[in-house]
TORPA-4810 file (N, C-alpha, C, O; in nm, 3 decimals):
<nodes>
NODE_1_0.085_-0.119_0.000_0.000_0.000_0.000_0.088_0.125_0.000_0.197_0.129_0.059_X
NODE_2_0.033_0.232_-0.073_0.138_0.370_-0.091_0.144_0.402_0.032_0.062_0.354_0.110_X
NODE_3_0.256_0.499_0.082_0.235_0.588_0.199_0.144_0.670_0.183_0.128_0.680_0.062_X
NODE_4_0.057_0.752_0.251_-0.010_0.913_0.194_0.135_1.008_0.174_0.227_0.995_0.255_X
NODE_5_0.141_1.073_0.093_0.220_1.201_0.114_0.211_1.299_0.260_0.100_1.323_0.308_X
NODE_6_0.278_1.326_0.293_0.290_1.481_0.449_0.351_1.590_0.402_0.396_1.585_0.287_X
NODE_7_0.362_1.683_0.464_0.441_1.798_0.428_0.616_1.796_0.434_0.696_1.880_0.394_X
NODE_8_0.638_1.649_0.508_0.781_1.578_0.489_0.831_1.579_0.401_0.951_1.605_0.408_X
NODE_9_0.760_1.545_0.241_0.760_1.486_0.175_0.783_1.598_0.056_0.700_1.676_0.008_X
NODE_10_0.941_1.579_0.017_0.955_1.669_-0.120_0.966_1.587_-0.238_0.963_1.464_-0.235_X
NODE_11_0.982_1.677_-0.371_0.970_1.611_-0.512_1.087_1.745_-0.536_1.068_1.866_-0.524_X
NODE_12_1.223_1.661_-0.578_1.336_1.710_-0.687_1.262_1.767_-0.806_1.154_1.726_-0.849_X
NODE_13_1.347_1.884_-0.864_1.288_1.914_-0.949_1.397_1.921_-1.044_1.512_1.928_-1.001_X
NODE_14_1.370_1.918_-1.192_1.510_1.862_-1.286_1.439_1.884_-1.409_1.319_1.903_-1.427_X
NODE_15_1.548_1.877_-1.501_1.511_1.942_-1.646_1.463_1.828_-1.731_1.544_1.743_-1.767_X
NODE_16_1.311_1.817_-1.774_1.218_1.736_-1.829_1.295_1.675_-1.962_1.334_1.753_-2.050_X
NODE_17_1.311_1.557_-1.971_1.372_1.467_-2.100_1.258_1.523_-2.199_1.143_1.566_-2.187_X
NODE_18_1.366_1.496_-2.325_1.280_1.524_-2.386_1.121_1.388_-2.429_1.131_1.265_-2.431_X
NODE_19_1.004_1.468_-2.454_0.882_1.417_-2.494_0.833_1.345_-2.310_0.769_1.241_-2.298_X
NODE_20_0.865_1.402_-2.230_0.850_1.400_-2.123_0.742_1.443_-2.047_0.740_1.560_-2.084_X
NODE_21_0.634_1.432_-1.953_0.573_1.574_-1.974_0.606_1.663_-1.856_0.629_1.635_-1.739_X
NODE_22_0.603_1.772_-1.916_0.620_1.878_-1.790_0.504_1.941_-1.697_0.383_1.951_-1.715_X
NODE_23_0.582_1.976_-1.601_0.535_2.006_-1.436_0.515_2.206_-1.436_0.448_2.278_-1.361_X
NODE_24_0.617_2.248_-1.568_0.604_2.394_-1.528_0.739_2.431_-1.635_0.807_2.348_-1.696_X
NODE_25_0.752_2.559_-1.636_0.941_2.568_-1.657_0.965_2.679_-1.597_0.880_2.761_-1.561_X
NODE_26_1.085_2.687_-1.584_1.153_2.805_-1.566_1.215_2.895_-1.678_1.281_2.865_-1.777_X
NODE_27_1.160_3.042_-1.616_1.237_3.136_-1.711_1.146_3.138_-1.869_1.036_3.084_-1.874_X
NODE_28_1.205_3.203_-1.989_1.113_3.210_-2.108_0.989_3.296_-2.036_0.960_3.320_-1.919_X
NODE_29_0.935_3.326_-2.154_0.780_3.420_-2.139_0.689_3.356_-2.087_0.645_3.252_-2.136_X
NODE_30_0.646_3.410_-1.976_0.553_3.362_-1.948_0.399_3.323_-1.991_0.377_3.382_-2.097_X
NODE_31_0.297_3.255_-1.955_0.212_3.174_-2.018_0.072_3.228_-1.975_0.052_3.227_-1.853_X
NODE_32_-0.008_3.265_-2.040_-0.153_3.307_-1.980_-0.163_3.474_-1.876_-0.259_3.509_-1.808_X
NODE_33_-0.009_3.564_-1.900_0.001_3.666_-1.861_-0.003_3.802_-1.943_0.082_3.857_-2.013_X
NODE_34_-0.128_3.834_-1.910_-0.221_3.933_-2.043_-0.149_4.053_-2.020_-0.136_4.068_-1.898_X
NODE_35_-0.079_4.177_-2.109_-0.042_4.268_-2.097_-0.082_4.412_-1.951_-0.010_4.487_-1.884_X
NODE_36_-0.214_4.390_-1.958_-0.238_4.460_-1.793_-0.205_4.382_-1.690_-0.210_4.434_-1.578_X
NODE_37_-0.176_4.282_-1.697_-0.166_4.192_-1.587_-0.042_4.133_-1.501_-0.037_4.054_-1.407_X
NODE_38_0.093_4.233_-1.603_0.215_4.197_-1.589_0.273_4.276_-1.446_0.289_4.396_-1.466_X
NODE_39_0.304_4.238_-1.325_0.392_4.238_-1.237_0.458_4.385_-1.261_0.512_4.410_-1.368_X
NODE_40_0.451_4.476_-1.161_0.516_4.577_-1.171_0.599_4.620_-0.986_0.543_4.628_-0.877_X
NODE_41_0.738_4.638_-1.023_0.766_4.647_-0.856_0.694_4.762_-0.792_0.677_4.870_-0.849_X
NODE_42_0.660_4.737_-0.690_0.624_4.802_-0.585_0.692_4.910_-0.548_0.620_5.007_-0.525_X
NODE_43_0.875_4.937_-0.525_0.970_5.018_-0.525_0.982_5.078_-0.669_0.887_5.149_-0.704_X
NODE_44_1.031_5.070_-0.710_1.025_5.144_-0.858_0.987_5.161_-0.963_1.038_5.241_-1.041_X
NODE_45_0.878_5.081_-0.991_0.782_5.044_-1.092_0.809_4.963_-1.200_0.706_4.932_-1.259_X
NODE_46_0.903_4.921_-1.243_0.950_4.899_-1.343_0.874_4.759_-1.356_0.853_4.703_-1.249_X
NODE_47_0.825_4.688_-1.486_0.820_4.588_-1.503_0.899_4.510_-1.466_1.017_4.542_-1.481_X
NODE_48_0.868_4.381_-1.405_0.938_4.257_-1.325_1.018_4.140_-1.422_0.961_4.091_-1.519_X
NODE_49_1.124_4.111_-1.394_1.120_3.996_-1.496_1.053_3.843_-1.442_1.021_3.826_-1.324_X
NODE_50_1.037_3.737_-1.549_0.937_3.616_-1.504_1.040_3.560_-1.484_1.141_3.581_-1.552_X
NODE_51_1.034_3.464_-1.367_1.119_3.318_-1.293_1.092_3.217_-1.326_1.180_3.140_-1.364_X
NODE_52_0.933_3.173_-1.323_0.894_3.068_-1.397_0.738_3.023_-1.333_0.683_3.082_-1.240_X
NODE_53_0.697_2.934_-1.389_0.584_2.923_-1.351_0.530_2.719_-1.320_0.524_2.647_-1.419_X
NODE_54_0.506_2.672_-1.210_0.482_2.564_-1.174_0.318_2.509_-1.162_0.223_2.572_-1.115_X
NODE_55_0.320_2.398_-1.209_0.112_2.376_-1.186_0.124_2.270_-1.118_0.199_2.172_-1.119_X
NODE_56_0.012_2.315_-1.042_-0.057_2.226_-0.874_-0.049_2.085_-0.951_-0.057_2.060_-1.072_X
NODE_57_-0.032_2.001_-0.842_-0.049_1.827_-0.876_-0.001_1.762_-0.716_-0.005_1.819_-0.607_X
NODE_58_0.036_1.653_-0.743_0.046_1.562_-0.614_0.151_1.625_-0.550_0.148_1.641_-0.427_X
NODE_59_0.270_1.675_-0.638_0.416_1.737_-0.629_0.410_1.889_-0.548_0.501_1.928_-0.475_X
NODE_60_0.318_1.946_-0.570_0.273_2.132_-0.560_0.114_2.120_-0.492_0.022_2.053_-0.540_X
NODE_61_0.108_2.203_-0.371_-0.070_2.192_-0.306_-0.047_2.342_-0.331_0.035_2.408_-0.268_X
NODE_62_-0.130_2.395_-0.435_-0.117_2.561_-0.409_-0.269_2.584_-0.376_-0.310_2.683_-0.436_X
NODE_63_-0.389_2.508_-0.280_-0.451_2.534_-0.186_-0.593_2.588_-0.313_-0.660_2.689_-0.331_X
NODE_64_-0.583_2.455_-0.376_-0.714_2.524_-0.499_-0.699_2.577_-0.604_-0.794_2.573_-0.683_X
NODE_65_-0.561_2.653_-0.645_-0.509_2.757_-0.743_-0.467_2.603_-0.809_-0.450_2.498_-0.747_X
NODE_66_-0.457_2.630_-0.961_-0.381_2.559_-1.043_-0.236_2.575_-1.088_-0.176_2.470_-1.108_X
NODE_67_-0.158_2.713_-1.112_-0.060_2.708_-1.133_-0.005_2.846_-1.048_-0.084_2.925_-0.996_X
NODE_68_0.138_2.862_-1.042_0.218_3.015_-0.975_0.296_3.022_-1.058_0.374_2.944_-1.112_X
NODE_69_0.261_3.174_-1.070_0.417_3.198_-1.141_0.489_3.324_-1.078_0.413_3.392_-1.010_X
NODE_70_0.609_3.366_-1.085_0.710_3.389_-1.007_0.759_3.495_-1.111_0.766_3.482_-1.233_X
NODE_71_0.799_3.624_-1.019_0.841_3.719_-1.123_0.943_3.842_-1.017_0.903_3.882_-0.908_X
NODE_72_1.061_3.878_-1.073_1.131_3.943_-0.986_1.192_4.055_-1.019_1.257_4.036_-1.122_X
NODE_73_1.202_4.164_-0.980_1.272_4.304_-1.068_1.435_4.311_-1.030_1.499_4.306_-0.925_X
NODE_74_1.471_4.329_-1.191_1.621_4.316_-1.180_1.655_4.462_-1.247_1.763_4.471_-1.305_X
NODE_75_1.560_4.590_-1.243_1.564_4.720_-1.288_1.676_4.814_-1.199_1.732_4.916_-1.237_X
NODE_76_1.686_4.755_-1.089_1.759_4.915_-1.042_1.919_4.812_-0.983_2.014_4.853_-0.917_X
NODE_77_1.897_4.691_-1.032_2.062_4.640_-0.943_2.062_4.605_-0.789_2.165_4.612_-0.723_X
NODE_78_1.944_4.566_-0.737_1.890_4.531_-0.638_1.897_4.568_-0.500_1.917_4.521_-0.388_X
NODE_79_1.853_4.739_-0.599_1.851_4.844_-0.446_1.676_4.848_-0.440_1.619_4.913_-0.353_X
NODE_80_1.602_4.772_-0.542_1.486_4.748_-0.459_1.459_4.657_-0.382_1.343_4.646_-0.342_X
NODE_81_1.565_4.560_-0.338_1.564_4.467_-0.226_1.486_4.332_-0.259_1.407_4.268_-0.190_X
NODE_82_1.525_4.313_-0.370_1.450_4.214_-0.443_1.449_4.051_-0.383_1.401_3.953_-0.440_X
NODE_83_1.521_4.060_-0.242_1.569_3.950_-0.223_1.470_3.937_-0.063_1.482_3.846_0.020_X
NODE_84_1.372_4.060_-0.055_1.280_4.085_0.026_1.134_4.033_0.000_1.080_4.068_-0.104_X
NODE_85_1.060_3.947_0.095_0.958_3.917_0.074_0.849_4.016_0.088_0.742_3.986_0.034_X
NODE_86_0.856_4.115_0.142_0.786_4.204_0.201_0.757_4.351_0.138_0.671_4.437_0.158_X
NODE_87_0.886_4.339_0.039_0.890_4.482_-0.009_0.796_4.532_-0.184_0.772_4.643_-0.232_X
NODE_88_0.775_4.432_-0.219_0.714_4.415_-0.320_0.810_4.419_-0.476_0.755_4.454_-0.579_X
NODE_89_0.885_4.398_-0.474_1.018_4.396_-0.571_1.026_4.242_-0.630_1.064_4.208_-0.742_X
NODE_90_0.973_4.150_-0.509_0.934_4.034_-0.640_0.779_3.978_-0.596_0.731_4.002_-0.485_X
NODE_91_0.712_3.905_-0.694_0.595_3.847_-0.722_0.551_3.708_-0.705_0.590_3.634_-0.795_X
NODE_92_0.486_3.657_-0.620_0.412_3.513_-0.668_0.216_3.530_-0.665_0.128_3.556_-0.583_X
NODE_93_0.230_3.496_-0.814_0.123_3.525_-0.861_0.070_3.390_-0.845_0.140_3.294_-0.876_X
NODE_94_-0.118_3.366_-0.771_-0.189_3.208_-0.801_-0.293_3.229_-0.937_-0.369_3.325_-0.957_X
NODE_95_-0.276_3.134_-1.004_-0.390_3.116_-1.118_-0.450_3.035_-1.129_-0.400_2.933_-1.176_X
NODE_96_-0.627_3.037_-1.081_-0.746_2.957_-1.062_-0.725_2.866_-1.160_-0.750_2.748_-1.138_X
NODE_97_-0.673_2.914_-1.296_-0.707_2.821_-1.426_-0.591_2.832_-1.477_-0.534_2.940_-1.468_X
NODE_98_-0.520_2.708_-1.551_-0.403_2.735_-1.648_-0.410_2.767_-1.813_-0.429_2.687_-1.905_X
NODE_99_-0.390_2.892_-1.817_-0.376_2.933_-1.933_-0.222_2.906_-2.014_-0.114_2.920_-1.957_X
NODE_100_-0.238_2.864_-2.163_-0.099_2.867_-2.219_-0.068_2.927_-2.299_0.035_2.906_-2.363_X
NODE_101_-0.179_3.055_-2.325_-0.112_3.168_-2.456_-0.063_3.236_-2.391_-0.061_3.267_-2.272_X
NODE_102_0.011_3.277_-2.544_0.152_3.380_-2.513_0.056_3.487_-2.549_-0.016_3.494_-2.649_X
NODE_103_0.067_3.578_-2.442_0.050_3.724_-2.484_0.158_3.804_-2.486_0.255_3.762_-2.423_X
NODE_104_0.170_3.934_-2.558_0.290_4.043_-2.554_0.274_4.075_-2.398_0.190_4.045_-2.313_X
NODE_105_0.403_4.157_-2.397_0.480_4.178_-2.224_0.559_4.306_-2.254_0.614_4.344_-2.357_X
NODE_106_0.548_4.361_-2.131_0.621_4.508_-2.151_0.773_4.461_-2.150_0.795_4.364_-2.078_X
NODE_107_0.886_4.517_-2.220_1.014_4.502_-2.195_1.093_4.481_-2.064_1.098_4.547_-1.961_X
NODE_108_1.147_4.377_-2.100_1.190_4.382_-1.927_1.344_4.390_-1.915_1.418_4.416_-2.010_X
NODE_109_1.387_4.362_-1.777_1.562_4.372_-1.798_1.614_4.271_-1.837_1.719_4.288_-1.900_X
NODE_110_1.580_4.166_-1.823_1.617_4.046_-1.837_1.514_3.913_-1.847_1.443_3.869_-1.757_X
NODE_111_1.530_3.850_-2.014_1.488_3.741_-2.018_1.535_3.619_-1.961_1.635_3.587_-2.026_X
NODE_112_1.509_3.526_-1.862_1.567_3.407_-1.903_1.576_3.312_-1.975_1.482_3.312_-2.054_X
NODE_113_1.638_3.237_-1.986_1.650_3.060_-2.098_1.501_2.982_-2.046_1.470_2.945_-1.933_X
NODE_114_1.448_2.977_-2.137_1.304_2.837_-2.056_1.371_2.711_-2.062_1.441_2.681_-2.160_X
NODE_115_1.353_2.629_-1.959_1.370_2.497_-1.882_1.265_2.446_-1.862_1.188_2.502_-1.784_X
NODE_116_1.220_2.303_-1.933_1.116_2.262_-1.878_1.136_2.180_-1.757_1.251_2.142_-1.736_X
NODE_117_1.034_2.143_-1.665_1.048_2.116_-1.576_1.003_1.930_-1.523_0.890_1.893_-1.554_X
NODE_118_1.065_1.861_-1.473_0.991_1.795_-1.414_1.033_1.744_-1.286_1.118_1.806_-1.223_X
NODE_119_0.973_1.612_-1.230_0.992_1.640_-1.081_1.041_1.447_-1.039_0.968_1.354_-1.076_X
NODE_120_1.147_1.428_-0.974_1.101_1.258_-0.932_1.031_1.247_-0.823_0.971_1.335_-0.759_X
NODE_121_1.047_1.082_-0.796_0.921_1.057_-0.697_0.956_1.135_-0.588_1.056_1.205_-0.596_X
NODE_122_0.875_1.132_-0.464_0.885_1.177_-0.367_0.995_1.132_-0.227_1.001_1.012_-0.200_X
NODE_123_1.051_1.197_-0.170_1.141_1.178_-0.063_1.049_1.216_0.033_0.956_1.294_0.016_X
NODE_124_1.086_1.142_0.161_1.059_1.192_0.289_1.151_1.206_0.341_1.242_1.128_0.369_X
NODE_125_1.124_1.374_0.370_1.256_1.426_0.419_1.244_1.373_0.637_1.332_1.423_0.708_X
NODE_126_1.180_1.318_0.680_1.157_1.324_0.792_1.229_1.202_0.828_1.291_1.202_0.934_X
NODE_127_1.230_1.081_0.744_1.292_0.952_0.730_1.442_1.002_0.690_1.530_0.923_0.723_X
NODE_128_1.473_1.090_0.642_1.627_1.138_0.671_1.646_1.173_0.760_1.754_1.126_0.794_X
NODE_129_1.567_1.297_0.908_1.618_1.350_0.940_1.629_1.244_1.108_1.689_1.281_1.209_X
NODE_130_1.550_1.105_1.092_1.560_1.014_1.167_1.691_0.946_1.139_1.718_0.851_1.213_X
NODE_131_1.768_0.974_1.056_1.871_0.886_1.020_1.992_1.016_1.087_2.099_0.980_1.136_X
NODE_132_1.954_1.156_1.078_2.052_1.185_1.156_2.041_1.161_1.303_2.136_1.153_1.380_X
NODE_133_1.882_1.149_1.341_1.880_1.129_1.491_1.923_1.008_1.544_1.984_1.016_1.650_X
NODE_134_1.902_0.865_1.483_1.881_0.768_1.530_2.052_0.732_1.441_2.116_0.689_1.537_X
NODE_135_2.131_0.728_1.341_2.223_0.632_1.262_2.332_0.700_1.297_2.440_0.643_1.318_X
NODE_136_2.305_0.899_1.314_2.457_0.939_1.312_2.476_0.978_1.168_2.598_0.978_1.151_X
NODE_137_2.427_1.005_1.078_2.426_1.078_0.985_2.461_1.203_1.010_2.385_1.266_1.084_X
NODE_138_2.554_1.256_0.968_2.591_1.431_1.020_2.529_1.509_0.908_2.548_1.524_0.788_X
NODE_139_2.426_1.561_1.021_2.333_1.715_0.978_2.366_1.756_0.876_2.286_1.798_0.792_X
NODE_140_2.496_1.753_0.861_2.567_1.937_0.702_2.530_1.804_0.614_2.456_1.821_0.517_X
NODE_141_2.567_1.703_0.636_2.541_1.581_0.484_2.404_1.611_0.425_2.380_1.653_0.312_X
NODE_142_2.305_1.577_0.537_2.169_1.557_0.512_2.125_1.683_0.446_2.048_1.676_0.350_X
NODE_143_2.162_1.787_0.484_2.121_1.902_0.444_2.174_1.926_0.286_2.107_1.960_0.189_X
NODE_144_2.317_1.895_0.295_2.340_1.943_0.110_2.294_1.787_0.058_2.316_1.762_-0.060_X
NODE_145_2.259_1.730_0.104_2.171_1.586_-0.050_2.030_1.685_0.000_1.955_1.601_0.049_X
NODE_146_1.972_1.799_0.008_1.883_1.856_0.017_1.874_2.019_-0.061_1.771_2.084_-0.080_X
NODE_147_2.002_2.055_-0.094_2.079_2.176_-0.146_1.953_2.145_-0.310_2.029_2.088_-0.388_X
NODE_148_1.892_2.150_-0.342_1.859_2.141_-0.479_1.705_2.210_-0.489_1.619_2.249_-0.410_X
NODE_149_1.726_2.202_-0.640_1.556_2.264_-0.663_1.460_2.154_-0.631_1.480_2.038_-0.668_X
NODE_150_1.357_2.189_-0.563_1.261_2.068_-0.492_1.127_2.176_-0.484_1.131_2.298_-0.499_X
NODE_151_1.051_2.120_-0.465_0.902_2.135_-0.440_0.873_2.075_-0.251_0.931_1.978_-0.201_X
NODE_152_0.783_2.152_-0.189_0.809_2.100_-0.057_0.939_2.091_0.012_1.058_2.102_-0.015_X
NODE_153_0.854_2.064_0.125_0.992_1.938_0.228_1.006_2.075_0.319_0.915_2.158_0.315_X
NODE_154_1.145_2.101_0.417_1.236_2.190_0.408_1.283_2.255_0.376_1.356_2.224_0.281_X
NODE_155_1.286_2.405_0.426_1.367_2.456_0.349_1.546_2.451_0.396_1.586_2.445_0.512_X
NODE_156_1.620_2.454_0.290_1.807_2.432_0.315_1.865_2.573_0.327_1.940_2.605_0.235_X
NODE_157_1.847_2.650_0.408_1.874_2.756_0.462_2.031_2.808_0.460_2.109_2.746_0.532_X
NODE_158_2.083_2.926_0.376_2.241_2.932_0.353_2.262_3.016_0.522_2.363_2.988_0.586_X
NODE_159_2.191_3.083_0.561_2.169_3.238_0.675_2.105_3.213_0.790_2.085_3.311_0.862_X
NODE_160_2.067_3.107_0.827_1.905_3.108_0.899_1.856_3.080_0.862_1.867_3.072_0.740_X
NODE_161_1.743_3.034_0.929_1.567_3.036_0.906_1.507_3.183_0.908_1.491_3.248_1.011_X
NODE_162_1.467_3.237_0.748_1.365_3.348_0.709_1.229_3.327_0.693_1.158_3.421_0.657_X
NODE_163_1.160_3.167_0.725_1.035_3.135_0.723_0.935_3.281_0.725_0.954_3.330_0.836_X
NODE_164_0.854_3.355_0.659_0.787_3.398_0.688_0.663_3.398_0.747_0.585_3.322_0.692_X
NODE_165_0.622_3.454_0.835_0.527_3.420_0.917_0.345_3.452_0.861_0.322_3.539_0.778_X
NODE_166_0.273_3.396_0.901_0.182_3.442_0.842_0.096_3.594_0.866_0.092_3.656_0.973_X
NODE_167_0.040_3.627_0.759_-0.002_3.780_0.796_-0.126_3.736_0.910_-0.140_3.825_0.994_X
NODE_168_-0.201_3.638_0.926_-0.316_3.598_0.976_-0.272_3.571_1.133_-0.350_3.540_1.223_X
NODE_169_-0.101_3.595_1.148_-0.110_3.554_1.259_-0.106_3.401_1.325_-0.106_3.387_1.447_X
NODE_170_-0.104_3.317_1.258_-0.134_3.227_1.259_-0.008_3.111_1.257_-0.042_2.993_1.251_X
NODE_171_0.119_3.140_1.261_0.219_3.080_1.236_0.333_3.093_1.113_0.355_3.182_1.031_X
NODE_172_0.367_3.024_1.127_0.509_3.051_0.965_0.406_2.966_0.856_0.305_2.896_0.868_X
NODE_173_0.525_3.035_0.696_0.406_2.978_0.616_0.471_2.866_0.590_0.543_2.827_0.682_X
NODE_174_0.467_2.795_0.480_0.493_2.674_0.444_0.570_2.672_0.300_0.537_2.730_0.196_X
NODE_175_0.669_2.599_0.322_0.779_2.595_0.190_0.688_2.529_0.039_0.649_2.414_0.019_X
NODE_176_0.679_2.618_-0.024_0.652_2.554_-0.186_0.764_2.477_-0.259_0.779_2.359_-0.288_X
NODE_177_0.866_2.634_-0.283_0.975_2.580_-0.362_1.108_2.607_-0.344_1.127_2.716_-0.290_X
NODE_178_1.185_2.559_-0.366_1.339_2.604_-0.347_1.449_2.603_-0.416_1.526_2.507_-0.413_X
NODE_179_1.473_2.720_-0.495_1.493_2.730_-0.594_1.650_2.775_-0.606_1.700_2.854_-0.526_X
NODE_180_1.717_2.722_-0.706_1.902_2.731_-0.683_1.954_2.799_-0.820_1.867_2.786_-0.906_X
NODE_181_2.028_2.844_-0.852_2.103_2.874_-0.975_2.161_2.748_-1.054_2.254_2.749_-1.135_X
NODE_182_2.100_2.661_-1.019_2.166_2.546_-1.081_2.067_2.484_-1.245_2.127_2.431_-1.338_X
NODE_183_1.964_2.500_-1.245_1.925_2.495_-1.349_1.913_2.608_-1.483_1.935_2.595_-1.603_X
NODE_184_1.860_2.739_-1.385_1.919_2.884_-1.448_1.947_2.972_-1.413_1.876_3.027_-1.328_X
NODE_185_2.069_3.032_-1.461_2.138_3.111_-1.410_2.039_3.240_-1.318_2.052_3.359_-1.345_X
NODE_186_1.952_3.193_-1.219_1.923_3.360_-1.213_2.013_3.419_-1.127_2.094_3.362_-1.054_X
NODE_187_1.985_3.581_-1.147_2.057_3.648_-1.039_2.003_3.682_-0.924_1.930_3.776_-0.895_X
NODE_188_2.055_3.574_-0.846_2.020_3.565_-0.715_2.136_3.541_-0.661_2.129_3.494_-0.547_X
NODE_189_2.228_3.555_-0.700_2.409_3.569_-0.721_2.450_3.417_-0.730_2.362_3.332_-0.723_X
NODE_190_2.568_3.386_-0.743_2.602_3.234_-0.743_2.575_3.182_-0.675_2.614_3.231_-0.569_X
NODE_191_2.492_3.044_-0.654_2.505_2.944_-0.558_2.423_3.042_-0.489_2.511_3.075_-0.409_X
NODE_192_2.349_3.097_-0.464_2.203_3.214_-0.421_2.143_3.057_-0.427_2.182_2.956_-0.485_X
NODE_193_1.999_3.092_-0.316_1.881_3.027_-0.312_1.765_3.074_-0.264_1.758_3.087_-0.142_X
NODE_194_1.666_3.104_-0.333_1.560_3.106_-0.358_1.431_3.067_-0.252_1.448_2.966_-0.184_X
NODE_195_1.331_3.126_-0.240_1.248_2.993_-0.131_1.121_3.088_-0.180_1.122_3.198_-0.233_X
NODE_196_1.022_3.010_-0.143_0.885_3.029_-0.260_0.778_3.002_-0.101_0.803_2.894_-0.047_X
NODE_197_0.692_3.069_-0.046_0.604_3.030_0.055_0.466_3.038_0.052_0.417_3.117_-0.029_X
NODE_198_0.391_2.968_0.127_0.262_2.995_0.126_0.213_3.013_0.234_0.264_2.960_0.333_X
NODE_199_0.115_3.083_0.244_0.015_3.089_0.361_-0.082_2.985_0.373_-0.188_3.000_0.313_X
NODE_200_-0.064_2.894_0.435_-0.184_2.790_0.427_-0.353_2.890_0.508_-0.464_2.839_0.490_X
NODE_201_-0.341_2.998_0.572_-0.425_3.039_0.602_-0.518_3.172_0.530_-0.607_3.245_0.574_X
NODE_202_-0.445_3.160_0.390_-0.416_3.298_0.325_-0.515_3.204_0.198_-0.460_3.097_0.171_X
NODE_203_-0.629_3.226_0.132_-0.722_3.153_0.014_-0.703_3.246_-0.076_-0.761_3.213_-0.180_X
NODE_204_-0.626_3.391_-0.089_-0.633_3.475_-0.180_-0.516_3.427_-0.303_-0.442_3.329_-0.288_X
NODE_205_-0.515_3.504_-0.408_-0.425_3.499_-0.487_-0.272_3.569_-0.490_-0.181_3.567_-0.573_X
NODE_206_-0.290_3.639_-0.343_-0.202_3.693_-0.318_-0.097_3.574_-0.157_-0.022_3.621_-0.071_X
NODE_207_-0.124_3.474_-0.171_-0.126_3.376_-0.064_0.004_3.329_-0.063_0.026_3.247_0.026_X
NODE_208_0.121_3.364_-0.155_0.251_3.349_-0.177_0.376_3.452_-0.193_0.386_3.538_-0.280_X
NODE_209_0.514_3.408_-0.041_0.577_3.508_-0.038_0.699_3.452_-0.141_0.681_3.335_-0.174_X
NODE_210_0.802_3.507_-0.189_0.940_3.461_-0.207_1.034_3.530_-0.173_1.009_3.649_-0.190_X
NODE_211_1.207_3.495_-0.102_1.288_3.574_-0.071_1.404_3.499_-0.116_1.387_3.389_-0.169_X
NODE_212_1.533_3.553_-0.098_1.617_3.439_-0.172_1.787_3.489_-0.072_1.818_3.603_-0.038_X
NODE_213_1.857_3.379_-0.052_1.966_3.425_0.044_2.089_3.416_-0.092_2.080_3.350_-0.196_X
NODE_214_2.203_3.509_-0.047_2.266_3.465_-0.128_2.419_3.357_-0.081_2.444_3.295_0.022_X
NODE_215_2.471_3.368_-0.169_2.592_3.225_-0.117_2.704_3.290_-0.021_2.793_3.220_0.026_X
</nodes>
């Protein structure tokens, strides 16, 4: 009999073989994002560039929404603090429905390369972290076989724990994604990482933070 999945439980994320099917991609124009509808920072206005965009399945609970997509301003050299969840300099957008036309997009600073995406089976990260409690597995190991782009689980923290907390009051939110320079180059500086959150108490479309540490 399967296990159920928990919030233990992450899915690697890796660049889709080809005729494969995909989970989302990273980077490239984004998909079902209508010209009024494009991401503008909060600090300086400038149109945002897109990160990428992932759709809900066994791998992703985005709480009813079907897909997110992710968008970050690289306009002023990142004196709008883009690496801030709070400041409005980057974006996670939820979409009830997945759309896949391309609409036109205001110019931005930077395109990325599209990557399609997909994901393997699931890990339980909790059955590792019994292997450091109970076998002697040393912590820094467990943590970098965890260093990667994943969906769920933990987050692999370069600084601390930046969990954001919920606006509701209600506790920290919950890791979506975790995202590395290893598939594309973003600038989030080298070896930078990424982290994607949700409010499990938050049903709006605005229900997702992202911040990113660098190396």
């Amino acid at each position: 009999m399967t296990q159920p999945l928990t919030a233990w439980h992450s899915f690697s994320l890796r660049k889709a073989a080809p005729d494969e099917p995909s989970i989302g991609a990273y980077g490239g124009h984004p998909r079902g994002i209508r010209p009024s509808e494009w991401p503008r920072c909060a600090v300086c206005g400038a149109p945002m560039c897109h990160m990428g965009q992932l759709d809900a399945g066994e791998w992703l609970d985005l709480g009813g929404y079907a897909r997110m997509s992710l968008f970050i301003c690289h306009a002023t050299g990142g004196r709008c603090e883009d690496w801030d969840p709070w400041k409005g300099a980057n974006r996670v957008i939820l979409h009830k429905e997945i759309d896949n036309s391309l609409y036109d997009g205001p110019p931005t600073v930077r395109v990325y390369r599209r990557v399609l995406l997909a994901v393997d089976p699931p890990l339980d990260e909790l059955a590792l972290m019994m292997r450091v409690k109970k076998d002697g597995l040393p912590m820094r190991d467990a943590l970098r076989s965890l260093r990667h782009d994943k969906l769920g689980g933990g987050a692999v923290w370069l600084h601390g724990d930046s969990t954001p907390k919920s606006v509701a009051g209600q506790g920290p939110m919950t890791l979506a994604l975790q995202l590395t320079t290893s598939l594309v180059r973003f600038d989030i500086t080298p070896k930078g990482m990424a982290y994607v959150f949700l409010d499990p108490h938050d049903r709006s479309p605005e229900a997702g933070r992202m911040l990113w540490q660098g190396s």
